[in-house]
SESE-350046 format. One record per residue (C-alpha): residue in one letter; x, y, z; residue number from 0. Coordinates in nm, 3 decimals. Layout:
REM SESE-350046
PT  r     east    north       up    k
PT  a        X        Y        Z  NUM
...
***
This chain:
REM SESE-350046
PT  r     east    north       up    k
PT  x   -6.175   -3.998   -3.191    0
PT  x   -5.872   -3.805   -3.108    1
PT  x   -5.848   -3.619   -3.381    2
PT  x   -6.219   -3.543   -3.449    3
PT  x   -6.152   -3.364   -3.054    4
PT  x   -5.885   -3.118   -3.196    5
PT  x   -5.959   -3.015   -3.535    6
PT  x   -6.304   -2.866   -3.543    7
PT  x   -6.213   -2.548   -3.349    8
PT  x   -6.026   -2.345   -3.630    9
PT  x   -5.911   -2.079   -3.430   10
PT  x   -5.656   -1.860   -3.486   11
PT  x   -5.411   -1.846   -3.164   12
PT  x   -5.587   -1.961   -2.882   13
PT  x   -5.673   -1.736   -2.576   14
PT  x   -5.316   -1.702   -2.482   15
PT  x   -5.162   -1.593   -2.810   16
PT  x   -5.466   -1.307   -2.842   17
PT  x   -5.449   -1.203   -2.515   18
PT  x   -5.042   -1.144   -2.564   19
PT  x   -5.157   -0.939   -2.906   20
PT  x   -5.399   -0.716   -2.703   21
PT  x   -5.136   -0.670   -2.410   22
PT  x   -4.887   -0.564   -2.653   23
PT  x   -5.110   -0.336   -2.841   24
PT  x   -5.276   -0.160   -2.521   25
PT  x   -4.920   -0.044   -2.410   26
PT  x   -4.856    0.126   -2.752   27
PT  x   -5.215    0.312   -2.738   28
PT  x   -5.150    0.714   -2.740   29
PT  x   -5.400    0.869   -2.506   30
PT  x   -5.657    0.941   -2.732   31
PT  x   -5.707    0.605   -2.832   32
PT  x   -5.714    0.449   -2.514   33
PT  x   -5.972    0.733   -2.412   34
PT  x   -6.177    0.612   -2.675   35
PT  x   -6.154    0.205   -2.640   36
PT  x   -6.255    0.317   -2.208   37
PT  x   -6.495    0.483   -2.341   38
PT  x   -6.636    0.184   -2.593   39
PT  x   -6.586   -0.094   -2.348   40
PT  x   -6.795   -0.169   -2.079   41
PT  x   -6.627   -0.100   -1.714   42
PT  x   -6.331   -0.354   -1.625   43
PT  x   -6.335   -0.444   -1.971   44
PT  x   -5.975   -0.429   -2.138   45
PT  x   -5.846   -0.526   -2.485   46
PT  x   -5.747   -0.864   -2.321   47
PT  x   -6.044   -0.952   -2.181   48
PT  x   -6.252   -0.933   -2.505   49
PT  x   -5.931   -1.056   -2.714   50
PT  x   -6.097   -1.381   -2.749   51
PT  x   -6.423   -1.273   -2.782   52
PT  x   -6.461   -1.346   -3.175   53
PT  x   -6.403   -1.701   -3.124   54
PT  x   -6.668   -1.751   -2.844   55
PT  x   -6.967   -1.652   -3.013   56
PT  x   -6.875   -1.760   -3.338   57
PT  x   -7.075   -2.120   -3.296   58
PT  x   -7.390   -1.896   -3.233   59
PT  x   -7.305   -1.657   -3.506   60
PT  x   -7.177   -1.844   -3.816   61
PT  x   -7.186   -1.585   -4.035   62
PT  x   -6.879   -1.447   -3.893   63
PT  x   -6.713   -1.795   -3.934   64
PT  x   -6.531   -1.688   -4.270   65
PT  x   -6.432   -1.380   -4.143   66
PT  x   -6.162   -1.529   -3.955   67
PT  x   -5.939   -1.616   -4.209   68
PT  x   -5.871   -1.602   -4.595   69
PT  x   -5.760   -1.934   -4.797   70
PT  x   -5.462   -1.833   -4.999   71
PT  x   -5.206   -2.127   -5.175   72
PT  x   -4.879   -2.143   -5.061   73
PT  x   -4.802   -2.146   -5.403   74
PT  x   -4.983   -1.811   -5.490   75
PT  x   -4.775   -1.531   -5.566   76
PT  x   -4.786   -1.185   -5.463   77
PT  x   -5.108   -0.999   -5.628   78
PT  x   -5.466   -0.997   -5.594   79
PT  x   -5.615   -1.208   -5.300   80
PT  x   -5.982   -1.088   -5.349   81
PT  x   -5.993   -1.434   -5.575   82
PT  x   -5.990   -1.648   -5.253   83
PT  x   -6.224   -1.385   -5.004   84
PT  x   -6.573   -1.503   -5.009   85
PT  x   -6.857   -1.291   -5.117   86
PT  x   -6.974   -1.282   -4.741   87
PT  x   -6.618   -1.136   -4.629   88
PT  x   -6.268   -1.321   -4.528   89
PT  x   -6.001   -1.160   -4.230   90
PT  x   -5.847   -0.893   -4.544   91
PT  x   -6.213   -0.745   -4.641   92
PT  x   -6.334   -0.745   -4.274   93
PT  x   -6.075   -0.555   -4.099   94
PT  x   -6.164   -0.226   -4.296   95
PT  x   -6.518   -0.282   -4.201   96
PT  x   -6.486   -0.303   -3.865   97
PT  x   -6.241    0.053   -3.877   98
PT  x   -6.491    0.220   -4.076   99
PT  x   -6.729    0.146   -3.795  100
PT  x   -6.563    0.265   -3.555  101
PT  x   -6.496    0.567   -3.737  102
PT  x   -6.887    0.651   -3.812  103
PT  x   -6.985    0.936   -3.560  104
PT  x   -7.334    0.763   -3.650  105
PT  x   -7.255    0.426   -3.517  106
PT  x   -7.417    0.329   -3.171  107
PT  x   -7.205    0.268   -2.866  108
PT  x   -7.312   -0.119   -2.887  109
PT  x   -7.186   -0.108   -3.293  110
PT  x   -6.834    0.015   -3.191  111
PT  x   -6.834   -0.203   -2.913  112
PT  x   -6.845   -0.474   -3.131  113
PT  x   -6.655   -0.381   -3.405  114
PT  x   -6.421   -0.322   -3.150  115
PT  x   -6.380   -0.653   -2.989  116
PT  x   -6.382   -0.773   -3.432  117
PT  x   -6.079   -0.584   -3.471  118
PT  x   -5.873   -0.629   -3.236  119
PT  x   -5.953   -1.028   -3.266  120
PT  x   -5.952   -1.057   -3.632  121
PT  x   -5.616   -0.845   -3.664  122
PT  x   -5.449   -1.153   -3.431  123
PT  x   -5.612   -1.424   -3.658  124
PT  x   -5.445   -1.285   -3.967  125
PT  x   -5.114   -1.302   -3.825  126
PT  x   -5.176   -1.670   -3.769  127
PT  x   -4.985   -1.788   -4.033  128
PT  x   -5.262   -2.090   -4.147  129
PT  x   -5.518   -1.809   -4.154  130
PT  x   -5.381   -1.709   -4.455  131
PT  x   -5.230   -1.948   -4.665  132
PT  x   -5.324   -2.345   -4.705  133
PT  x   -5.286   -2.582   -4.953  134
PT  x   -5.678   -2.672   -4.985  135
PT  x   -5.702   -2.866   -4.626  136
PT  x   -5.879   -2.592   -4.444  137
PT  x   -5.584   -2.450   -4.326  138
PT  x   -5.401   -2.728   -4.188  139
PT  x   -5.705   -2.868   -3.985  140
PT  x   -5.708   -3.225   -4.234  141
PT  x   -5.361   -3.245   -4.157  142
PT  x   -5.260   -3.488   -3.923  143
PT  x   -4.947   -3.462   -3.749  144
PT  x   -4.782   -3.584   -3.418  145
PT  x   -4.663   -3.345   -3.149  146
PT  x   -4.533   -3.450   -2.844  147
PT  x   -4.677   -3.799   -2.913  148
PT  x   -5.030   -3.630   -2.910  149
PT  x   -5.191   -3.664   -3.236  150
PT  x   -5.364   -3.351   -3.351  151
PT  x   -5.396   -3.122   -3.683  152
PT  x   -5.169   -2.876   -3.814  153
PT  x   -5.406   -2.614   -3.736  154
PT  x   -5.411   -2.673   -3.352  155
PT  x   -5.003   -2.704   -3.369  156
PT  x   -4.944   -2.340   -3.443  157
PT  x   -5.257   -2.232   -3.264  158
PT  x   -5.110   -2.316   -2.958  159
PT  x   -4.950   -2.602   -2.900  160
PT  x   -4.652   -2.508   -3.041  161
PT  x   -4.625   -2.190   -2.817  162
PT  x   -4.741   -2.442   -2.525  163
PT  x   -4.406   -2.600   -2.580  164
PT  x   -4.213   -2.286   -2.607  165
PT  x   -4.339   -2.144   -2.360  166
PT  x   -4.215   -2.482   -2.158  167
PT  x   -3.857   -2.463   -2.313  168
PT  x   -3.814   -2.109   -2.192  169
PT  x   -4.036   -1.991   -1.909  170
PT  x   -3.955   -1.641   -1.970  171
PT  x   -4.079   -1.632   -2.307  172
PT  x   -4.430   -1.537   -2.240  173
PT  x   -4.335   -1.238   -2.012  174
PT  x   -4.078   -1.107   -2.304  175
PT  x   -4.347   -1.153   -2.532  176
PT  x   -4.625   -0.949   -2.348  177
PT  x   -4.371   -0.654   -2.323  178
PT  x   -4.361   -0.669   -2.690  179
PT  x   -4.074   -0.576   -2.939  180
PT  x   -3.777   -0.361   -2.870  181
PT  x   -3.800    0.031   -2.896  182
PT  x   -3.566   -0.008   -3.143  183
PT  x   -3.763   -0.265   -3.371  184
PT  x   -4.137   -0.148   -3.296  185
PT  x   -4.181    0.085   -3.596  186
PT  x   -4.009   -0.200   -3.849  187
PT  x   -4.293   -0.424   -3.716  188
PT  x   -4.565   -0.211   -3.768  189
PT  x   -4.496   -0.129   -4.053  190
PT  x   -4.652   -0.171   -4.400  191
PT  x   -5.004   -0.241   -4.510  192
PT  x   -5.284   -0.470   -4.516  193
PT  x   -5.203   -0.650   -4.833  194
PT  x   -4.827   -0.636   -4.671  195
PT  x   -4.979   -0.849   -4.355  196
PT  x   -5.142   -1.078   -4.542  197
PT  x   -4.860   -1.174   -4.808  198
PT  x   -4.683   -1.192   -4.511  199
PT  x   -4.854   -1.452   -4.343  200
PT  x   -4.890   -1.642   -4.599  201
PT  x   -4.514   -1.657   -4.667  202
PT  x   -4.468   -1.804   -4.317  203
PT  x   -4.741   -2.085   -4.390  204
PT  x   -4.555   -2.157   -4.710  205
PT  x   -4.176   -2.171   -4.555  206
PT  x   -4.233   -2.209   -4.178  207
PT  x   -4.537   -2.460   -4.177  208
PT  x   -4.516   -2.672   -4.442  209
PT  x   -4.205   -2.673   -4.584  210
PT  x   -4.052   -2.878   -4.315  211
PT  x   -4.294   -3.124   -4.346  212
PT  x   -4.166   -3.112   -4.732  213
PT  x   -3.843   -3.144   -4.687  214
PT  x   -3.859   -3.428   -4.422  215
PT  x   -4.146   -3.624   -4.587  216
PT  x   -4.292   -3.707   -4.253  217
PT  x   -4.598   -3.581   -4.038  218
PT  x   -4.385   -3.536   -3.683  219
PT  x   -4.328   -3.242   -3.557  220
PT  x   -4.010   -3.262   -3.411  221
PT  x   -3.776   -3.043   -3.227  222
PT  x   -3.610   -2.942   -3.501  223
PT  x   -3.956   -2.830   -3.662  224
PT  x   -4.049   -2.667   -3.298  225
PT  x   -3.701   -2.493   -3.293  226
PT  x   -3.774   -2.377   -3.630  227
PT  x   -4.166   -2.243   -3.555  228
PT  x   -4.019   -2.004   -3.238  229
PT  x   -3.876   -1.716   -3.467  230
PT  x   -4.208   -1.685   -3.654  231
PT  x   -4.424   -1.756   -3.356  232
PT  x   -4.223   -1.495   -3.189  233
PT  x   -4.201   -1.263   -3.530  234
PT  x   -4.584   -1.285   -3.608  235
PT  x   -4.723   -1.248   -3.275  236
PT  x   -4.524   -0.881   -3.213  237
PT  x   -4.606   -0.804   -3.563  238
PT  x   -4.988   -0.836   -3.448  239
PT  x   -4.962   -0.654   -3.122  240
PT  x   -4.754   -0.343   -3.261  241
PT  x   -4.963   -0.347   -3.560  242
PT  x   -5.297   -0.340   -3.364  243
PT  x   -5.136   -0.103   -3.126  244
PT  x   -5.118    0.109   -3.441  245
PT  x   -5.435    0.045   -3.604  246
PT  x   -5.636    0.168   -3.289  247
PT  x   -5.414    0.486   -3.308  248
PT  x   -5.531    0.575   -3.642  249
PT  x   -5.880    0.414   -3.595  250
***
């Protein structure tokens, strides 16, 4: 009964790890772009606050379910993911969408609102490393693993209980996080394009998520395995806010 509890949310991050996306990305909006997101959002609205949005009206609206995430092997190589995006959209065809929206002068105030509260979600998710590459088990979630002597799925361990613990280990973490990268290192993370993002990701699920497991032949995850998540929990979460950051910007 345990696990049946944890694995049928498939969300990427949990509130915390979009929320730390959207705080990043708000302090790298030029003002232009944040004139235009107050203007979208209803009042005391903020990127935060509808970070999480996506997730909690996906149950009533399950067309968007797929849009979430795209189900590349591990194995693939580099080169054309449209192979693995369903015909009603995955994360790498529904991003676009949701920019061309909001740059219709057509579309409604209630249509960029939404699209709005899409992107900014959906360009978190795709950063989640299991939201883009998998080895046909639903990314992670029928994997069972132990953490912390909890059992749960693979999916929930890098959706958040992995930063949980780090976050435990170092209680400074998630105030060095919100800040987001260094001067120094922003433009190197927000760099690239979509198809860079994506490959990517799914370069951490194939080296940071599963390898381990590989090599060790086991289905604990370990200190060792949690010391070894931090860099690309860190890496992939700054890469999302400073890439959102600059996707508004342009949007």
């Amino acid at each position: 009964m345990c696990y049946l509890l944890v694995v049928s949310p498939a969300f990427g991050w949990w509130a915390e790890g979009h929320q730390i996306i959207a705080a990043i990305a708000t302090q790298r909006l030029n003002p232009k772009a944040k004139a235009a997101v107050a203007a979208i959002l209803p009042a005391g609205q903020t990127l935060e606050s509808i970070a999480s949005w996506a997730d909690e009206i996906r149950r009533n609206r399950k067309e968007t379910g797929p849009w979430h995430y795209i189900d590349i092997p591990t194995a693939a190589a580099r080169g054309d993911w449209s192979r693995y995006c369903p015909e009603q959209s995955c994360v790498a065809t529904i991003i676009p969408k949701m920019e061309k929206t909001l740059h219709d002068p057509e579309a409604s105030r209630e249509q960029r609102d939404e699209a709005l509260r899409f992107l900014v979600h959906f360009v978190g998710d795709m950063h989640q490393p299991l939201h883009a590459g998998e080895r046909q088990d639903h990314g992670g979630n029928l994997v069972k693993v132990t953490f912390e002597g909890q059992p749960l799925n693979l999916h929930a361990a890098w959706d958040g209980k992995l930063l949980e613990a780090w976050f435990k280990l170092d209680p400074n973490a998630l105030m060095k996080l919100r800040e987001g990268a260094p001067a120094s290192e922003r433009e190197a993370l927000a760099a690239g394009s979509l198809d860079d993002w994506l490959w990517q990701s799914q370069e951490a699920a194939r080296n940071a998520v599963y390898a381990p497991l590989d090599r060790c032949h086991c289905a604990t995850l370990n200190q060792a395995y949690l010391e070894q998540a931090i860099p690309v929990l860190r890496l992939q979460l700054l890469r999302a806010g400073e890439r959102l950051g600059r996707v508004l910007n342009e949007t």
